[in-house]
DRENLUMZA-401772 format. One line per field, with one value per residue (C-alpha): x, y, z; residue in three letters. Coordinates in Angstrom, 1 decimal. Layout:
xx = X | ... .
yy = Y | ... .
zz = Z | ... .
res = ALA | ... .
END
This chain:
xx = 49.6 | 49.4 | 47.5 | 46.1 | 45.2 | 42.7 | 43.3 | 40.2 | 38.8 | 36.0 | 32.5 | 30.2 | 27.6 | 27.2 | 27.1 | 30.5 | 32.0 | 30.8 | 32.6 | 35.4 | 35.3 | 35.0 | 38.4 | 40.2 | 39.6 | 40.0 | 43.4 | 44.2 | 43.0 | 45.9 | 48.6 | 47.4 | 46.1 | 44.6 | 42.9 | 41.7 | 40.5 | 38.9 | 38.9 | 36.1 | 32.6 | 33.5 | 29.8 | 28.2 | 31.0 | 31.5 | 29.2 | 30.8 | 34.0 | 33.6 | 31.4 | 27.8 | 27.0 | 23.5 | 20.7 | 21.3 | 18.8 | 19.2 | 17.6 | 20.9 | 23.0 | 22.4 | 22.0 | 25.4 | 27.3 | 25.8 | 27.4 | 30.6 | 30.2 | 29.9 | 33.2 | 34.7 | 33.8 | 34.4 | 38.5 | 38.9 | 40.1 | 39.1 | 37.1 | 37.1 | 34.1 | 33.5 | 30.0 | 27.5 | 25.0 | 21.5 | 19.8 | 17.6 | 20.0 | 20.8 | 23.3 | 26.3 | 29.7 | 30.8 | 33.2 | 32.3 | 34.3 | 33.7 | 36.3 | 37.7 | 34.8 | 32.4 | 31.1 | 30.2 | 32.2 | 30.2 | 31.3 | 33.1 | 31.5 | 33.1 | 33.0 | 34.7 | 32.7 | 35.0 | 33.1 | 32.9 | 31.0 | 28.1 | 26.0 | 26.0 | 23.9 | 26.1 | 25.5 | 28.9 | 28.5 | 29.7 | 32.2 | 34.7 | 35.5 | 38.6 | 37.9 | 40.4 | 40.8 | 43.1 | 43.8 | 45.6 | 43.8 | 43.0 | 41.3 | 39.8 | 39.5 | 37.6 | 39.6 | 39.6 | 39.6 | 43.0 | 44.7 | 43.2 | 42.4 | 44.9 | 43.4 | 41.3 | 44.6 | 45.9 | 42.7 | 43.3 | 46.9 | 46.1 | 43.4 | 46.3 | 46.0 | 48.9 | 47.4 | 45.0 | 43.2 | 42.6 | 40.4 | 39.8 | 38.9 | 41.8 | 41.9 | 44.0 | 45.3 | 47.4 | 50.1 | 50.7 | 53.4 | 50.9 | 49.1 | 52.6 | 53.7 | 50.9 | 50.7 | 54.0 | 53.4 | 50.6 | 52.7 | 55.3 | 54.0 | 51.8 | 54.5 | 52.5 | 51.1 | 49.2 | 47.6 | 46.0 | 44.4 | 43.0 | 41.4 | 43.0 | 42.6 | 43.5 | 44.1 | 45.4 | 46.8 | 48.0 | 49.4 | 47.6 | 51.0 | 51.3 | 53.9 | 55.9 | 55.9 | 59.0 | 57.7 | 59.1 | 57.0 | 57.1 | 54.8 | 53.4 | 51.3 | 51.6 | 49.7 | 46.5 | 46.9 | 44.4 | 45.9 | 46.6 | 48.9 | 50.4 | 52.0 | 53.7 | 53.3 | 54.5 | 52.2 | 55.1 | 56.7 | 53.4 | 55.2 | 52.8 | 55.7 | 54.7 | 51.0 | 51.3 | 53.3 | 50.5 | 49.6 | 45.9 | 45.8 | 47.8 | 45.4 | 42.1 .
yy = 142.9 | 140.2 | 141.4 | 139.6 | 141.2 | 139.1 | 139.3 | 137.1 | 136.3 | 138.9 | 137.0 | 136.0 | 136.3 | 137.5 | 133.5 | 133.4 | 136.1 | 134.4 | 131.6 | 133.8 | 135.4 | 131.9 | 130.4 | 133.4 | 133.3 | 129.8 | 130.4 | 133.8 | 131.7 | 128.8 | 131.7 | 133.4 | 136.6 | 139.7 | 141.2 | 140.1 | 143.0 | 142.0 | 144.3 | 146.9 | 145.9 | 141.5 | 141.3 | 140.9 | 142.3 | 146.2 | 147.6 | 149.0 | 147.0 | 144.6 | 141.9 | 141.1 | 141.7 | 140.4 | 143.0 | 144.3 | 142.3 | 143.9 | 140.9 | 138.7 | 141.3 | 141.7 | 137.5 | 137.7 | 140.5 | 137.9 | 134.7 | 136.6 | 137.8 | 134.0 | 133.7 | 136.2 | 135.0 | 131.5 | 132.0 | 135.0 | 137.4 | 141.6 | 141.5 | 144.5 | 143.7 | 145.8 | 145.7 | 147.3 | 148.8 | 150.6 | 153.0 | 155.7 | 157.9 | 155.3 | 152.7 | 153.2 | 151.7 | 150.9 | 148.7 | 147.2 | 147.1 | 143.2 | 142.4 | 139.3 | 138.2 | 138.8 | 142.6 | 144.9 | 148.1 | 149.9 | 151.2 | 153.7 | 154.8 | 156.0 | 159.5 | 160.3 | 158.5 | 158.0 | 160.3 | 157.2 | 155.1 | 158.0 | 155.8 | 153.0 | 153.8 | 154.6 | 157.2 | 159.3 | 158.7 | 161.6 | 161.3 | 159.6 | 156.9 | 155.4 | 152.0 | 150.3 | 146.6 | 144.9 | 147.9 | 149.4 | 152.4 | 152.1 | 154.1 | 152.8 | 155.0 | 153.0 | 153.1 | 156.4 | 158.0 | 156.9 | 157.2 | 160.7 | 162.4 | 162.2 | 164.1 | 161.4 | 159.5 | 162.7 | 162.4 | 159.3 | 159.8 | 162.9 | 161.0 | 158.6 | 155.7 | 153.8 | 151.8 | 153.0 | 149.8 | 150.7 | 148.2 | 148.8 | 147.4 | 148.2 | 146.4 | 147.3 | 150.8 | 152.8 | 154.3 | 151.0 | 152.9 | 155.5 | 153.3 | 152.1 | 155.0 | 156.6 | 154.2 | 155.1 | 158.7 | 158.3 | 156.3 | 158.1 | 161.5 | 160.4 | 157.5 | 155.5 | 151.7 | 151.6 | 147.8 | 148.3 | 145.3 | 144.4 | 141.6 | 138.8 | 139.5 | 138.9 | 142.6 | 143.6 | 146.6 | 147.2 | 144.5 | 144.1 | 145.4 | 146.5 | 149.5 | 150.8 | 154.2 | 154.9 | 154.4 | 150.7 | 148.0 | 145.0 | 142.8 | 142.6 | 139.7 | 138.0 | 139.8 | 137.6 | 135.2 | 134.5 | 134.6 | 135.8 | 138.3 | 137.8 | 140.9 | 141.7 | 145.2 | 147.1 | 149.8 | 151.7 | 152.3 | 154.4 | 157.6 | 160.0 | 162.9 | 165.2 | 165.6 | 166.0 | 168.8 | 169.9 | 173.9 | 174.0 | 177.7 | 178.4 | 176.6 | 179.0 .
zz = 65.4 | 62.6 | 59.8 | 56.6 | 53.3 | 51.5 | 47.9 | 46.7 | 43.8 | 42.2 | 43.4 | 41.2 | 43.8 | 47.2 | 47.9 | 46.3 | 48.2 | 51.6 | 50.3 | 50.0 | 52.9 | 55.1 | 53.2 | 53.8 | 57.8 | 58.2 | 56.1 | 58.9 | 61.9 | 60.5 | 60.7 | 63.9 | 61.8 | 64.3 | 61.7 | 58.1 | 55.6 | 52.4 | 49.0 | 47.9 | 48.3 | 48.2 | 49.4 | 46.5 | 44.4 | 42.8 | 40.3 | 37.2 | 37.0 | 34.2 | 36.0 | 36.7 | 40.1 | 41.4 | 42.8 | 46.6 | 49.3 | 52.2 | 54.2 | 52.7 | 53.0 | 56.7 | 57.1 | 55.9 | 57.8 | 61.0 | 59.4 | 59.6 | 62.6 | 64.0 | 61.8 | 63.4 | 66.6 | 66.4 | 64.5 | 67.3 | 64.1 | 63.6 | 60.5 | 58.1 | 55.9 | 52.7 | 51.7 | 49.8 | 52.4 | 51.8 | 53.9 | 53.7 | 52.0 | 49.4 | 48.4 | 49.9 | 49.8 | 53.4 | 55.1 | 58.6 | 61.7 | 63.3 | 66.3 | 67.3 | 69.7 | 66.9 | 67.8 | 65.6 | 65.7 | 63.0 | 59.5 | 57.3 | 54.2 | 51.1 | 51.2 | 47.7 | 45.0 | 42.0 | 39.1 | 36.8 | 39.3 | 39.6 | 36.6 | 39.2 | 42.0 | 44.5 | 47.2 | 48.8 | 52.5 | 55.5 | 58.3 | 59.2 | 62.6 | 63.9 | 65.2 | 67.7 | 67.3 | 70.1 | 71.2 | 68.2 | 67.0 | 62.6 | 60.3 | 56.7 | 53.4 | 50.6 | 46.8 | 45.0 | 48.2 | 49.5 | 45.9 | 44.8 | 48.9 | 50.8 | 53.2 | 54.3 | 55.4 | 57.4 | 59.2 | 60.4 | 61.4 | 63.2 | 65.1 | 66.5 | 63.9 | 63.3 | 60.7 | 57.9 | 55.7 | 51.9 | 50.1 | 46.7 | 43.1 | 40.5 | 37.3 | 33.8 | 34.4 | 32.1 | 34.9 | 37.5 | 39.4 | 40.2 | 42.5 | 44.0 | 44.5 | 46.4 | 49.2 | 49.7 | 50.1 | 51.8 | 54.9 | 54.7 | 54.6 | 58.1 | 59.1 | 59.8 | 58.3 | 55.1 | 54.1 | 50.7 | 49.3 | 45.8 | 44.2 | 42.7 | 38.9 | 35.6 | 35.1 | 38.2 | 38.0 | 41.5 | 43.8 | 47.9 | 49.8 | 53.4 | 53.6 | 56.7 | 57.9 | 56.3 | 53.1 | 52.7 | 51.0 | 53.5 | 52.2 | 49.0 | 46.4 | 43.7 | 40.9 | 39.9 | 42.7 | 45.0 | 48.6 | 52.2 | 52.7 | 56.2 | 57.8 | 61.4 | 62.1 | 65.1 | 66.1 | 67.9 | 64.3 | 63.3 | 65.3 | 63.1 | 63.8 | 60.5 | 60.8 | 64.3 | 63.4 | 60.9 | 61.4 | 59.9 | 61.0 | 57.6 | 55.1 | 56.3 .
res = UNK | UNK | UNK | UNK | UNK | UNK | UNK | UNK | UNK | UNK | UNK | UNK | UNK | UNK | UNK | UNK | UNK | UNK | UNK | UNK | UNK | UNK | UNK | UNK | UNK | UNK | UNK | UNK | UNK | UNK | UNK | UNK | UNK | UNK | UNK | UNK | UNK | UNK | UNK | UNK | UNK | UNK | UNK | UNK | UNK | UNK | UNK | UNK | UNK | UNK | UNK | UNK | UNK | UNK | UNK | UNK | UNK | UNK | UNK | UNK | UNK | UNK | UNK | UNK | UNK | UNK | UNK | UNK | UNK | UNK | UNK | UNK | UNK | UNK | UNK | UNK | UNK | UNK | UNK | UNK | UNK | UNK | UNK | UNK | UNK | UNK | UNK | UNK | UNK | UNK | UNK | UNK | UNK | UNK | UNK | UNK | UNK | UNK | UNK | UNK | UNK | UNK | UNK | UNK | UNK | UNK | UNK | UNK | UNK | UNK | UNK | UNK | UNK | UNK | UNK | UNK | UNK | UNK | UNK | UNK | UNK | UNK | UNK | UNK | UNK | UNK | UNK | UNK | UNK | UNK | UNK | UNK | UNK | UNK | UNK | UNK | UNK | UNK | UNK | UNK | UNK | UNK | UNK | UNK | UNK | UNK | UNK | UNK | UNK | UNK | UNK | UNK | UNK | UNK | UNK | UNK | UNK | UNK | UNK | UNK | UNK | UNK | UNK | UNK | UNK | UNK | UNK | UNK | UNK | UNK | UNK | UNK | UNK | UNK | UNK | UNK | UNK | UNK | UNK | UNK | UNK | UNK | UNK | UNK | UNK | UNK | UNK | UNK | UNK | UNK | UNK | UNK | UNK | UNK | UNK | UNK | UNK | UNK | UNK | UNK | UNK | UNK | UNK | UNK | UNK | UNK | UNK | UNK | UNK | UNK | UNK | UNK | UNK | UNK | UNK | UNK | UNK | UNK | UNK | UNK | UNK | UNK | UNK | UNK | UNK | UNK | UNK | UNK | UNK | UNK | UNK | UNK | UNK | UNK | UNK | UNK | UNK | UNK | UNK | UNK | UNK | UNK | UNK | UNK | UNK | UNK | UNK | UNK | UNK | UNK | UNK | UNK .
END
């Protein structure tokens, strides 16, 4: 499977990040990409962060998530789509599943809302899916949820993914290795893939890197840069071997 980490530029609108969105997968569709995942929330952008991010329509919102569909459809490339997305609990974080022939899979909410974006708006969502695009079996945790829960990966792996995707929004931070490191752990402790992917900012304090099961960085940007990060991952690598050896009895 050829994946593509879309390190894009923070939008200034939800217009903006369509825009986005549309380079990026005409730039995966050039290199034969299977699946392209965007950072936290690009449609319209993450509250709280340092830029102005327009009020949630729900009419564009969903007129959007369509237009990539037809995207996603027309390059023949898996779409994970992080959005903002309102319902009748609130506003949630979420990241939609599209596959290559444009259908959509559903979503993953973030589950773990980071206690500094409570002032924002944002509602914690419940549950978690694992989605299977071209027959490879993924999950997604959303930012603070993969750095600070890694419980949330082990769900995944135990469930038979052999990739997890980790968008996220991470500008200046004090301890840069932290966020390194962690991806790292979190692969190698499940061995299996981990494709975390930022935006492309003047901050940035951790890079958009893809990381083997054995804990290896394999791909990785340029900090700041706006690009595709183009991947080859083998699925058969993911063997999952310690948390299928979990024993859950002994945490009770």
């Amino acid at each position: 499977m050829r994946i593509g980490l879309a390190q894009t530029r923070f939008p200034s609108s939800l217009q903006d990040g369509l825009a986005a969105v549309t380079e990026m997968l005409a730039k995966g569709a050039q290199q034969q990409c299977d699946v392209i995942c965007f950072p936290e929330s690009i449609l319209p952008g993450l509250r709280g962060v340092g830029y102005e991010v327009e009020p949630y329509d729900h009419e564009r919102m969903t007129a959007s998530i369509e237009q990539v569909r037809e995207l996603a459809k027309r390059h023949g490339i898996a779409v994970i789509l992080p959005t903002e997305w309102q319902d009748e609990l609130g506003l949630h974080l979420v990241a939609f599943v599209i596959s290559a022939e444009g259908e959509l899979r559903g979503y993953q909410t973030k589950n773990q809302i980071d206690p500094d974006e409570d002032q924002f708006g944002y509602t914690a969502g419940a549950g978690r899916q694992i989605f299977e695009l071209g027959g490879v079996k993924v999950g997604i945790v959303i930012c603070h949820e993969g750095w600070r829960y890694p419980e949330t990966v082990r769900w995944a792996a135990l469930r038979e993914a052999s990739i997890v995707f980790h968008p996220h929004f991470t500008g200046a931070v004090s301890q840069p290795a932290f966020f390194q490191h962690t991806m790292m752990c979190r692969s190698n402790e499940n061995q299996i893939f981990m494709a975390s992917v930022n935006y492309a900012l003047p901050d940035q304090g951790s890079g958009t890197v893809i990381i083997a099961p054995s804990g290896e960085q394999i791909c990785a940007s340029e900090l700041g840069a706006e690009q595709l990060v183009v991947c080859d991952m083998h699925p058969e690598e993911a063997t999952r071997r310690l948390p299928l050896r979990m024993r859950p009895e002994l945490l009770v």
